[in-house]
C-alpha positions as CSV (number, residue, x, y, z in Angstrom):
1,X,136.3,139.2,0.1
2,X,135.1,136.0,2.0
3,X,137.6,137.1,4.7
4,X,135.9,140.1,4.8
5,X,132.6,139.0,5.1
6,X,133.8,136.1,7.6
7,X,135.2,138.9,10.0
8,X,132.3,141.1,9.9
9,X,129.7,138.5,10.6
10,X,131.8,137.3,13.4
11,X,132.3,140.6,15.0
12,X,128.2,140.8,14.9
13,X,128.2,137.4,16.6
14,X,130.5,138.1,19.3
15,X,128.5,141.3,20.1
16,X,124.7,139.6,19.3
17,X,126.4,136.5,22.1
18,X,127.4,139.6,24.4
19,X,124.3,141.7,24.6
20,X,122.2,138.0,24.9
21,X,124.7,137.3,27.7
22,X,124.3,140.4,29.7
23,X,120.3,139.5,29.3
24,X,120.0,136.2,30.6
25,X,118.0,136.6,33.2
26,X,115.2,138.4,31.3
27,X,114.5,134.8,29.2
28,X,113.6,131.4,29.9
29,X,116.5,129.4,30.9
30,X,116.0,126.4,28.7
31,X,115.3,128.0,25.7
32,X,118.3,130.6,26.1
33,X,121.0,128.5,26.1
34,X,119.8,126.1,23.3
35,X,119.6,129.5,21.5
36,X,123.0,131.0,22.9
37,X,124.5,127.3,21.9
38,X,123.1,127.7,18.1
39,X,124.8,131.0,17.6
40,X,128.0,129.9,19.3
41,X,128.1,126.6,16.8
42,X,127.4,129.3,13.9
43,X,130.3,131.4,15.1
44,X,132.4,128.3,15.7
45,X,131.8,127.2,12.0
46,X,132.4,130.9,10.7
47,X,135.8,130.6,12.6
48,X,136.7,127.3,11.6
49,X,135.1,125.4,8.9
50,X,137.5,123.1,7.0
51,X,137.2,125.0,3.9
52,X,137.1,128.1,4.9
53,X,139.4,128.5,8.5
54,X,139.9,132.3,9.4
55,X,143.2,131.3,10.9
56,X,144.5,128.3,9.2
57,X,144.0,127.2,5.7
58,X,143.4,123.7,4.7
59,X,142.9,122.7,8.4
60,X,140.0,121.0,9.7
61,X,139.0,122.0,13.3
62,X,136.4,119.2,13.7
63,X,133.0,120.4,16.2
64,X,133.8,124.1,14.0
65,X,130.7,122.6,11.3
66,X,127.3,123.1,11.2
67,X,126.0,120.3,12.1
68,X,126.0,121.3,15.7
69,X,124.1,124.4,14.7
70,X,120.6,122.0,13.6
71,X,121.3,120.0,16.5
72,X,120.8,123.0,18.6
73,X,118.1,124.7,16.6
74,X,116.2,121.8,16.5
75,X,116.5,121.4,20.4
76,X,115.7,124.9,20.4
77,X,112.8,125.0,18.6
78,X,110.9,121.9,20.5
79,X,111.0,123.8,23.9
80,X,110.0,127.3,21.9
81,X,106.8,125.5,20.8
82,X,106.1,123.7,24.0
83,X,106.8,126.3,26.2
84,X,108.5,123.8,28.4
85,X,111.3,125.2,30.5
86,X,113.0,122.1,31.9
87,X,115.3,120.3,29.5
88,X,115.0,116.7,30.0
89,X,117.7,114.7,29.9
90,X,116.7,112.1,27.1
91,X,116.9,115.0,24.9
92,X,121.0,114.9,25.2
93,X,120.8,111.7,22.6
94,X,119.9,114.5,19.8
95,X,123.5,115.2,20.1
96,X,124.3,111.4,19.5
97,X,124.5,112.1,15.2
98,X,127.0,114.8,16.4
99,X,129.3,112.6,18.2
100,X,129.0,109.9,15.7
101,X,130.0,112.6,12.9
102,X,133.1,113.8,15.2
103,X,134.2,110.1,15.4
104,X,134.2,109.5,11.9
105,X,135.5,113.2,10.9
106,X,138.4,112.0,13.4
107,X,138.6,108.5,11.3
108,X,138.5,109.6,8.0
109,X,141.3,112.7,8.7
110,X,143.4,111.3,10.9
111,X,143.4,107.8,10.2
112,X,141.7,106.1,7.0
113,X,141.8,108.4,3.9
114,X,138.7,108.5,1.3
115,X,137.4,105.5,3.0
116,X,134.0,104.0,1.3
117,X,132.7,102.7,4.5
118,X,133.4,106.3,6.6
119,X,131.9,107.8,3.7
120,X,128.1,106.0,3.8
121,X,128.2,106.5,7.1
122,X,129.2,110.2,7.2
123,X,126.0,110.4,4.5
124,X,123.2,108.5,7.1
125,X,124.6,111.0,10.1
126,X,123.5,113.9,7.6
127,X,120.7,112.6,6.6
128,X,119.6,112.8,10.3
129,X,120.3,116.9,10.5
130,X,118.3,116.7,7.2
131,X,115.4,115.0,8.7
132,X,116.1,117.8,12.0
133,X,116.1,120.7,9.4
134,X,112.9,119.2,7.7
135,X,110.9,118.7,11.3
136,X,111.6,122.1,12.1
137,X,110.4,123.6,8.7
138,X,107.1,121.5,9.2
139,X,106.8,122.6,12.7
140,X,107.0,126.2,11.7
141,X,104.9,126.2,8.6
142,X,102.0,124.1,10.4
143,X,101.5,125.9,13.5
144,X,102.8,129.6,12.2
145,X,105.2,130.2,14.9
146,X,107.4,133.2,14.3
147,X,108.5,133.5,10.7
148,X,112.0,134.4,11.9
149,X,113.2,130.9,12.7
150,X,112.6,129.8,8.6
151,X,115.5,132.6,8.4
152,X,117.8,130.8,10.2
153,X,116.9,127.6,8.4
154,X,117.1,128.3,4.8
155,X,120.4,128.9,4.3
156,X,121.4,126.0,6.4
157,X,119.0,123.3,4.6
158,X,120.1,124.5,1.2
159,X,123.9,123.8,2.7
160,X,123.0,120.0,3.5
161,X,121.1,119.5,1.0
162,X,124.3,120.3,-1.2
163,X,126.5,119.1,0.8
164,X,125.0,115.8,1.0
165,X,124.3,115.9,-2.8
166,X,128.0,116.4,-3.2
167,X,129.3,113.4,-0.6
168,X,127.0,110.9,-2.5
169,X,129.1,112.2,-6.0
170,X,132.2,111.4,-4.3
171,X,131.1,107.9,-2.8
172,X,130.4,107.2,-6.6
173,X,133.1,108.2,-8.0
174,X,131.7,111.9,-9.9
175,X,133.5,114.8,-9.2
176,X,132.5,117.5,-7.1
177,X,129.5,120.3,-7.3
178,X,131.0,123.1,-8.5
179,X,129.6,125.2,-5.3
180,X,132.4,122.9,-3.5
181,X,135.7,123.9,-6.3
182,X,135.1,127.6,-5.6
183,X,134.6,129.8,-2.4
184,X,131.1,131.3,-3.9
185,X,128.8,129.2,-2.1
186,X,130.0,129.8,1.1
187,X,130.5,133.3,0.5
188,X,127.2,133.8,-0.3
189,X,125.8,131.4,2.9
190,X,128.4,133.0,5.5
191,X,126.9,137.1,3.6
192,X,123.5,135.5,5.0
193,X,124.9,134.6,8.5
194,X,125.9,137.7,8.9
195,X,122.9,139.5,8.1
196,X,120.5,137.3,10.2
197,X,123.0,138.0,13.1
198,X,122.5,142.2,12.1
199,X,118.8,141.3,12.1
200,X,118.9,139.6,15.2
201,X,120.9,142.5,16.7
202,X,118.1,145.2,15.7
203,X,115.2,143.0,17.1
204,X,116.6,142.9,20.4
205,X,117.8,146.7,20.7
206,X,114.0,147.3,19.3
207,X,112.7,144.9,22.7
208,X,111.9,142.7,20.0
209,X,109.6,139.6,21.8
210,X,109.8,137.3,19.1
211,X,113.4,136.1,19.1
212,X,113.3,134.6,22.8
213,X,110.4,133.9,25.3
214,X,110.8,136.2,28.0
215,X,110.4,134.9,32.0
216,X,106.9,136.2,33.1
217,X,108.5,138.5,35.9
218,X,105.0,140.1,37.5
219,X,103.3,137.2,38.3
220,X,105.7,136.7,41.4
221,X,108.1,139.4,41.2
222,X,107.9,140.4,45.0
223,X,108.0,136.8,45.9
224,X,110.9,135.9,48.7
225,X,111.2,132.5,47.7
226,X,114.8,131.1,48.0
227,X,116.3,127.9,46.9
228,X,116.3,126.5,50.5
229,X,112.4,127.0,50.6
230,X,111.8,125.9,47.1
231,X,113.6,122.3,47.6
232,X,111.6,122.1,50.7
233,X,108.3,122.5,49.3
234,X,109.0,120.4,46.8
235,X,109.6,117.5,48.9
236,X,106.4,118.5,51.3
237,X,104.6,118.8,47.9
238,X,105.5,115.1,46.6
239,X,105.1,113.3,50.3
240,X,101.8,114.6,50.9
241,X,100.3,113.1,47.2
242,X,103.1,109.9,47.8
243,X,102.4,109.3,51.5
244,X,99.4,111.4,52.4
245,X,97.3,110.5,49.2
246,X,95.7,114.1,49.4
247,X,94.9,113.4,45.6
248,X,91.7,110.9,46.6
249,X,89.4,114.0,48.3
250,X,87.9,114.9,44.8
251,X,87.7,118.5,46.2
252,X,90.8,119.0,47.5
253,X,92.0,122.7,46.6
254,X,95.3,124.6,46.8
255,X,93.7,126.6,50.0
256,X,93.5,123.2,51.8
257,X,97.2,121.7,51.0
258,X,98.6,125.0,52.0
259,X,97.0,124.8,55.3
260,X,97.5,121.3,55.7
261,X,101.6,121.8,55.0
262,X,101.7,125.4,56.2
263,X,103.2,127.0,52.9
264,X,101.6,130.1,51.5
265,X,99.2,129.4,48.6
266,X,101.2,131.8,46.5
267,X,104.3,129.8,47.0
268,X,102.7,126.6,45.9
269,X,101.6,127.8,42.7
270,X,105.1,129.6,42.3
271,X,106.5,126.1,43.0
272,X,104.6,124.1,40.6
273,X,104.3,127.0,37.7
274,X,108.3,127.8,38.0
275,X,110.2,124.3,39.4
276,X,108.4,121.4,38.6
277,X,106.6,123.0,35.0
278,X,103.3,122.1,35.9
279,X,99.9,123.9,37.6
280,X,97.6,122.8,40.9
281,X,95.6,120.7,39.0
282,X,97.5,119.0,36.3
283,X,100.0,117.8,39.6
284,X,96.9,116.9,41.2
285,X,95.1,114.9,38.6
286,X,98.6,113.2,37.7
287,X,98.7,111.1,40.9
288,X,95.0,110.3,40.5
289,X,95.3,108.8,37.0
290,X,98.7,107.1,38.1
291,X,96.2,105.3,41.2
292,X,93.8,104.6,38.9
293,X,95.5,102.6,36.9
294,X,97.1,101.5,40.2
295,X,93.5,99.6,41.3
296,X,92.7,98.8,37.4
297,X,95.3,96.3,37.7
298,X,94.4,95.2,40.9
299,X,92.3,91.9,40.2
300,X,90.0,92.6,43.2
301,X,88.3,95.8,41.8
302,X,86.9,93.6,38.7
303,X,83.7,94.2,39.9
304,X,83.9,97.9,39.8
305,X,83.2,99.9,37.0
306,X,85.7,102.4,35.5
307,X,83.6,105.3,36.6
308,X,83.5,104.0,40.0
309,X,87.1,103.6,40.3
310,X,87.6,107.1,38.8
311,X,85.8,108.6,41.4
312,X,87.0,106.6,44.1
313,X,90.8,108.4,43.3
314,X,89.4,112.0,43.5
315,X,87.9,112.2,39.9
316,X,84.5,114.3,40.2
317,X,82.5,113.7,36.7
318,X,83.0,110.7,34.0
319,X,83.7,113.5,31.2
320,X,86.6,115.4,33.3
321,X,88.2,112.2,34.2
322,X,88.3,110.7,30.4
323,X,89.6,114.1,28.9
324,X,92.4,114.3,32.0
325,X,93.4,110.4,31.3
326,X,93.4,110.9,27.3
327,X,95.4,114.2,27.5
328,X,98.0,111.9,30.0
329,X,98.0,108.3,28.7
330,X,96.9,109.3,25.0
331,X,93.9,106.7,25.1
332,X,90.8,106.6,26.8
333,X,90.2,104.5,30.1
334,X,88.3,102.0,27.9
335,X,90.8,101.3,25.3
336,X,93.6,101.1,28.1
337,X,91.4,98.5,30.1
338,X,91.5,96.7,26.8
339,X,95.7,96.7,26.5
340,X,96.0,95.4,29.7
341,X,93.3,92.8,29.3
């Protein structure tokens, strides 16, 4: 029976990875793969697990677990809410529990046997994908994001949750949960697997918008941009706030940079909104906040009031310029005067 149900929900997997695969280009890139990588670490874990290998009983095929599932569902669901589209790079030490669990997986199998030491530390590196799970179930229940990530979530929490339960018993000595003597438990979680991957099938054969945020194609879809132009702009982009200071005319707009650097307007915008995940303005207001601070540290403009320095950096009104350096620096100008002093 669990065979059964192994093989059927990684048939749906394969299929659900294919059809996602063949669609790439219709969804954000960032939020895609973290996606694509969660379902491949579900299927790897359906394939593989310890307890339950497809191919080989009784053999452990260490990254086939599901802790590399939350990693990637947690990842996932940061740049779903934030509409970011770039991954950043500090992001990769989320994947640092799942290293440190590989390590001591590889300890405890291949070279120390039931050791207490491995063991508390196997339990803190869950308790991290616990704490993952947890942000992720707080995220979606505060700020009602789509209902179909709890789905996903459930079966996986109540997994740790056990499993965790059941690694403490053994560190003290009890015996195991009786989920973990008999193949029920994992029947049951890998007969939920495959349904959410049925589920996930339907939605996207229905043009179902809520399991990936699509790329917002009409904005420039005739747009001839190529790579080439893009990397140039860029750099024209960044010399003339770096070099140029284009920031400090408080009315600068988008029509006069692209005259100044001879780039269609619509390419800007394209460049900013699409590479460099930001708009005319925010890009703008960044480099005045950043030479702000620049002169605020700069003993010889003591004499100056804030205001004054604000608007000698491009800033046009006292209330703009506090929301813009709040929303960057998360304090006021005042109370960031008052760290430095």
């Amino acid at each position: 029976m669990l065979k059964t149900i192994q093989i059927i929900a990684l048939v749906q997997g394969l299929f659900v990875l294919y059809v996602l695969f063949i669609n790439r280009k219709d969804y954000k890139k960032t939020t895609f793969w973290l996606f694509f990588g969660s379902l491949l670490s579900v299927i790897l874990y359906i394939i593989g697990d310890d307890k339950n290998n497809l191919f080989a009983q009784n053999t452990d095929w260490f990254l086939f677990d599901n802790t590399l599932f939350v990693t990637f569902i947690f990842l996932f669901f940061r740049y779903y809410k934030s509409g970011k589209e770039k991954f950043k790079k500090l992001d990769y030490l989320f994947f640092l529990p799942n290293i440190l669990y590989l390590i001591l997986e590889v300890i405890e199998i291949k070279l120390v046997k039931e050791n207490l030491i491995v063991e508390i530390f196997e339990v803190f590196s869950e308790l991290t994908f616990v704490v993952y799970l947890f942000v992720i179930l707080y995220s979606v229940v505060t700020v009602k994001s789509k209902i179909w990530v709890i789905y996903f979530i459930i079966p996986i929490a109540i997994l740790f949750v056990f499993s965790l339960i059941n690694d403490i018993f053994k560190i003290v000595g009890l015996s195991e949960l009786p989920f973990f003597r008999d193949q029920n438990f994992n029947t049951y979680l890998l007969l939920v697997v495959a349904f959410l991957f049925y589920f996930i099938a339907f939605k996207l054969f229905n043009n179902g918008n809520d399991i990936l945020p699509k790329i917002e194609i009409g904005k420039y879809k005739n747009s001839n941009l190529n790579l080439e132009m893009v990397n140039k702009y860029k750099i024209d982009l960044i010399s003339s706030m770096e070099k140029d200071k284009l920031y400090l005319n408080g009315k600068l707009s988008i029509q006069e940079v692209s005259a100044k650097l001879n780039i269609p307007r619509q390419y800007i915008s394209q460049v900013l909104n699409e590479h460099m995940d930001t708009n005319f303005q925010d890009f703008i207001n960044k480099y005045r906040v950043e030479e702000f601070i620049k002169r605020l540290k700069n003993n010889q403009n003591n004499h100056f009031t804030l205001l004054a320095i604000a608007v000698d950096v491009g800033f046009n009104s006292k209330s703009s310029f506090n929301a813009i350096f709040k929303k960057s620096k998360g304090l006021t100008p005042t109370q960031f005067k008052k760290n430095l002093l």
